[in-house]
C-alpha positions, -999 to 999 in steps of 0.1 A, spaced: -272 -675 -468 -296 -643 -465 -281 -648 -423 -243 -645 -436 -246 -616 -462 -265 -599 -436 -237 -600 -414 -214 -593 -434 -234 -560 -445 -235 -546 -413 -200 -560 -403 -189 -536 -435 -211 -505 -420 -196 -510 -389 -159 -513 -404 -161 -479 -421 -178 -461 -388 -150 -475 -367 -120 -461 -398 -142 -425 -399 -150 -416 -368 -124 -398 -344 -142 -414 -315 -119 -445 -321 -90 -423 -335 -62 -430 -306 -26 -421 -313 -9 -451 -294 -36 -477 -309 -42 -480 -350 -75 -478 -362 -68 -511 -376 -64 -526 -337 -103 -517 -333 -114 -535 -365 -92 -569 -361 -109 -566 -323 -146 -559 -337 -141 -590 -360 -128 -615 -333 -154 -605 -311 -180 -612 -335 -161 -648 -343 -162 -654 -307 -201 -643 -306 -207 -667 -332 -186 -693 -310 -205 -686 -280 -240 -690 -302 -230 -724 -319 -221 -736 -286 -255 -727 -264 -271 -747 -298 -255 -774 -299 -241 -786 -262 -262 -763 -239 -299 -772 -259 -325 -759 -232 -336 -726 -252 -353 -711 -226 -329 -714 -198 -297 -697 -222 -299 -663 -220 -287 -658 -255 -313 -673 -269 -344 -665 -238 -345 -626 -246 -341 -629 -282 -372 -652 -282 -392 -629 -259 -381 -599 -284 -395 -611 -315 -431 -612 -296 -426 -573 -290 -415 -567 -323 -443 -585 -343 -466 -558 -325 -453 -539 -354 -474 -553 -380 -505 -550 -360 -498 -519 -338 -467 -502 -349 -477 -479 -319 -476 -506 -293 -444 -513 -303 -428 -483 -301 -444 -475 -264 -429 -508 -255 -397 -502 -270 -391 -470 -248 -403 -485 -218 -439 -477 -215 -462 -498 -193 -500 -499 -189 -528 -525 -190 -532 -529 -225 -495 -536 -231 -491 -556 -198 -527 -580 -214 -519 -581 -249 -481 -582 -250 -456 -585 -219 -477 -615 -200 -467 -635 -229 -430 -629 -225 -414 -659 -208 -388 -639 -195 -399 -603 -187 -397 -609 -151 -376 -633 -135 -396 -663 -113 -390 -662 -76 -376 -630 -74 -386 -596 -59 -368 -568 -83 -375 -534 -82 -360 -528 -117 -361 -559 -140 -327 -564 -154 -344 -583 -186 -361 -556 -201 -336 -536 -214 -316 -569 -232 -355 -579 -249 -359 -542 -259 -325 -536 -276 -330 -571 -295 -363 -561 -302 -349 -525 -322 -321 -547 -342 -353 -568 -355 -358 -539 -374 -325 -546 -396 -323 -577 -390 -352 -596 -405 -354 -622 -373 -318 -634 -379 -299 -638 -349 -258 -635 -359 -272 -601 -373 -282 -592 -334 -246 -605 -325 -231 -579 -349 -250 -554 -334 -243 -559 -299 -206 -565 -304 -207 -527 -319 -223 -516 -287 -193 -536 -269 -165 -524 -289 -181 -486 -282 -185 -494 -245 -150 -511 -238 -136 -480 -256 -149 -457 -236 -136 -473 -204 -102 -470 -221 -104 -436 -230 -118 -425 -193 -83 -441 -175 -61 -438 -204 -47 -405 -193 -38 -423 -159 -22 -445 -175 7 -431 -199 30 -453 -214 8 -482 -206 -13 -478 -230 -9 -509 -253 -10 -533 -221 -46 -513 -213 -64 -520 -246 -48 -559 -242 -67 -559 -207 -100 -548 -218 -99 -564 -252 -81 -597 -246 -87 -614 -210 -109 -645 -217 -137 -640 -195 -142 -600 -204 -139 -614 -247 -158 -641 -243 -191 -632 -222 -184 -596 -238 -189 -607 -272 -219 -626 -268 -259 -617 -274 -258 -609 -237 -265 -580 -212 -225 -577 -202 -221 -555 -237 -246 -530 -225 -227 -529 -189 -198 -520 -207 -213 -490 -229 -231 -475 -192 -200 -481 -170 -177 -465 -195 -201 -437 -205 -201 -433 -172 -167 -432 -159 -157 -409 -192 -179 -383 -182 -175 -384 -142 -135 -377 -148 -142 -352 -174 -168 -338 -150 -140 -330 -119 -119 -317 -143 -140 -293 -161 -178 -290 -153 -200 -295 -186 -241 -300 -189 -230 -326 -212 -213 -342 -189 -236 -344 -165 -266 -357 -188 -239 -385 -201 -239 -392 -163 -277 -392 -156 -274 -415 -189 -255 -437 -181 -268 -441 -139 -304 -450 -162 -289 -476 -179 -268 -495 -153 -299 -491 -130 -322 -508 -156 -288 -534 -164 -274 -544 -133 -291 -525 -101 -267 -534 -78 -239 -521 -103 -253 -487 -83 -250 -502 -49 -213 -510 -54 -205 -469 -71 -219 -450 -41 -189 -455 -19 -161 -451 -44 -175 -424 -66 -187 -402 -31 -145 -408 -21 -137 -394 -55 -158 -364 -59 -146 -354 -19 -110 -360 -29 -118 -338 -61 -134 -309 -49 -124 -302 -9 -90 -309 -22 -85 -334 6 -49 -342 21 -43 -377 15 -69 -394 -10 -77 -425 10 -97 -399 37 -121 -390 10 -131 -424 8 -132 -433 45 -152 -403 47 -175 -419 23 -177 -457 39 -185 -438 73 -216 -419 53 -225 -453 43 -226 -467 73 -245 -438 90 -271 -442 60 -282 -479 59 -282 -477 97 -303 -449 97 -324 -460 64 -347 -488 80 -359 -459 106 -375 -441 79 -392 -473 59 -384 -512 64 -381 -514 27 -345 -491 29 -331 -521 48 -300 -526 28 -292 -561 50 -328 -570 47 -329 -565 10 -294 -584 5 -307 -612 24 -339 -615 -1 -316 -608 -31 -301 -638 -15 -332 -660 -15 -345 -649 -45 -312 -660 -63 -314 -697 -44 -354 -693 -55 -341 -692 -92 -314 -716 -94 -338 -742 -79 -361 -734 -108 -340 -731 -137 -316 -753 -124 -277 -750 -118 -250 -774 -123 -218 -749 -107 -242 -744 -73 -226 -741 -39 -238 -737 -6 -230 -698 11 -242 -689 46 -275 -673 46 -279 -640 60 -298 -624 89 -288 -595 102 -259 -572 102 -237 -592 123 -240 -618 101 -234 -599 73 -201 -593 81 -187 -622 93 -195 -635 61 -172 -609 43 -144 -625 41 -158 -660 23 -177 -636 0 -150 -622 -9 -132 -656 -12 -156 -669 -32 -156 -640 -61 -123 -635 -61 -101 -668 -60 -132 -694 -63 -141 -723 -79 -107 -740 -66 -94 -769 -91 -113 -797 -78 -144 -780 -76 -148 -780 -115 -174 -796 -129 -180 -775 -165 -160 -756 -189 -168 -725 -181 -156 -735 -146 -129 -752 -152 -121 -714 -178 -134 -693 -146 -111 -713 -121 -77 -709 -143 -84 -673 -153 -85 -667 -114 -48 -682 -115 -40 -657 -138 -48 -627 -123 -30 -641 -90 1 -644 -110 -6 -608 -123 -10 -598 -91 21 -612 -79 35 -595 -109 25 -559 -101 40 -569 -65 73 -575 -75 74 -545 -101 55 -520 -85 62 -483 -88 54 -453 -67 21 -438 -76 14 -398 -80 -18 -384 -58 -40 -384 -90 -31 -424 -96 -38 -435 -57 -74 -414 -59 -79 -435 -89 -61 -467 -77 -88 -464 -43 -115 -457 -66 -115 -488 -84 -104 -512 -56 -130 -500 -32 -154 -508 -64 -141 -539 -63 -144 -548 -28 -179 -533 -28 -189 -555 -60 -171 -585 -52 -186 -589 -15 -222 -580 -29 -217 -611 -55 -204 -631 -32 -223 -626 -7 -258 -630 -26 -247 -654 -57 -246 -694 -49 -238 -704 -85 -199 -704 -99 -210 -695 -136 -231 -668 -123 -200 -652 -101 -178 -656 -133 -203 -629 -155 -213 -606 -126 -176 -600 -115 -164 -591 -148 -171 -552 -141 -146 -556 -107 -125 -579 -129 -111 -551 -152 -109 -522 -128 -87 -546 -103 -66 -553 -138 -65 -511 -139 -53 -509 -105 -29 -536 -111 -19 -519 -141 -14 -484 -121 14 -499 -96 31 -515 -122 62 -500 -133 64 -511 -170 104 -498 -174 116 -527 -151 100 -553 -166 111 -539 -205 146 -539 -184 142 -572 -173 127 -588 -204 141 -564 -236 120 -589 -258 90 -574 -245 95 -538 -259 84 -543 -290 45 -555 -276 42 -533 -244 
């Protein structure tokens, strides 16, 4: 009971931020729209959490569960050493801390792998601050984070909103509806956290080309320190498309496709020239142990959506293996190679953005020179992203949550070709929704 008025408390608080603030004041989408969306989410968190109790029991294999458990062991420093827990709550690391506290975290590093930045410590941190209003009750956490979700899938629609006019309805349906970016986007997972640094960060790097701001930048710096500490490779997959974008934007280039050939030929140049200077700058080396180190895990913690991808060894290799990585992110699991729901939901959402796909073929529209340096930007994104997953990630349910960044800017793209008057012309009973 104490769980559910809790909830509901904060559910309130957040209610009356979301009506007051001007952050989510959008003329084309009601205030209202934001609210309905912050309560489904939370409906669909609580989903998510009854169904990792009761059909997926192993506690300290589910993610939701894992870092919430590890969190209340930094919290309870509290009560003994509020000052422990305050250095560990903004990231600091020494012996005492590493002896008395983060040895006994089950999760704080991941066994069998190798990663420079841990991607678990910032999910245990952030769970570790809500303890603080929460009292050790978890649908209170889910609350929280699906605040942080809401803000972050916001601010993606506010950064390609103005490339978008007229489409603006269809955009919020994209980022707040599809299945995959609701449901693993809703739960007491890292994904919400992705959303609030790639949308801080893609607000502030359009803002930035159009009118340079210290703010700006720092928002930036921001949001590269969270993705970095969130999803490292996140990073990896940017450099190509955001170095095409800022050429494009400030040598005013002819055609906006050179800026980013201009960039893919830099990257090129740079991890061929990288292992010169140290071994451990070995971008194909380090993709090839990202590789083992995700067949390490899965072998320990166990995976029931497993496959078996080519291993890597050098550059040719690499990239004759492009094409199946690519294969495997975008249109894989096929029909018969279900064996879960989530599959089964992975494999049939992949369908669906075929069809849209298909869709955006048929009614495409001609796109202005700001549009194509945006429509590049995000596809090269996601053929950067989509060939690092699949070229590193074995596991079907894994490929499902890590492509879910790539998954809504291909929807964008698809989105900017799209000429939304034919298909109102076609189908008149669609005005009234698009």
């Amino acid at each position: 009971m104490i769980e559910i008025l809790l909830s509901i408390f904060y559910f309130i608080i957040f209610c009356l931020i979301i009506s007051n603030v001007a952050f989510f004041k959008e003329n084309q989408i009601p205030k209202s729209w934001f609210i309905v969306i912050f309560g489904l989410k939370i409906l669909v968190s609580v989903f998510l959490t009854f169904l990792y109790t009761k059909y997926y029991t192993n506690r300290d294999t589910a993610d939701i569960f894992k870092y919430f458990d590890d969190s209340k062991i930094m919290f309870d420093a509290i009560k003994t050493s509020p000052t422990d827990y305050f250095k560990m709550l903004i990231g600091f690391d020494n012996t005492h801390l590493n002896s008395t506290y983060y040895q006994h975290f089950e999760n704080w590093v991941r066994p069998g792998t190798k990663d420079l930045f841990s991607d678990t410590h910032i999910i245990i941190r952030f769970n570790a601050f809500v303890h603080l209003f929460s009292f050790g009750h978890i649908h209170v956490h889910n609350v929280f984070i699906n605040f942080i979700s809401l803000i972050g899938l916001t601010t993606i629609y506010k950064a390609f909103k103005p490339f978008l006019r007229k489409k603006e309805k269809i955009l919020f349906y994209l980022l707040f509806l599809i299945p995959s970016i609701l449901f693993w986007g809703s739960g007491l997972l890292k994904e919400s956290i992705i959303f609030f640094s790639l949308g801080l960060f893609f607000l502030n790097l359009f803002r930035l080309t159009n009118q340079f701001k210290i703010i700006y930048l720092l928002y930036i710096l921001l949001a590269i320190l969270l993705i970095v500490y969130t999803k490292f490779y996140l990073i990896v997959a940017l450099s190509i498309p955001v170095l095409g974008y800022l050429l494009n934007n400030y040598f005013s280039l002819k055609k906006p496709i050179f800026g980013y050939l201009i960039s893919f030929t830099l990257f090129i140049i740079t991890i061929t020239i990288s292992p010169l200077i140290s071994e451990e700058l070995n971008f194909i080396k380090q993709i090839a142990v990202k590789q083992q180190d995700f067949s390490r895990f899965i072998l320990i913690e166990g995976a029931t959506s497993g496959f078996l991808i080519p291993e890597l060894s050098d550059g040719i290799s690499l990239l004759i293996n492009i094409p199946s990585a690519l294969l495997n992110t975008l249109i894989r699991p096929f029909l018969w190679e279900c064996n879960a729901l989530f599959v089964w939901l992975s494999a049939f959402e992949n369908i669906a953005v075929l069809g849209l796909v298909i869709i955006a073929f048929l009614f495409r529209k001609k796109m202005n020179e700001v549009q194509k340096n945006i429509f590049y930007f995000n596809l090269i994104f996601v053929f950067c992203l989509f060939t690092l997953i699949g070229l590193t990630t074995p596991v079907f349910g894994a490929i499902m949550r890590y492509k879910i960044p790539g998954l809504i800017l291909l929807l964008i793209s698809l989105l900017l070709v799209l000429d939304i008057q034919k298909i109102k012309k076609k189908y008149p009973l669609l005005k009234k929704i698009l």
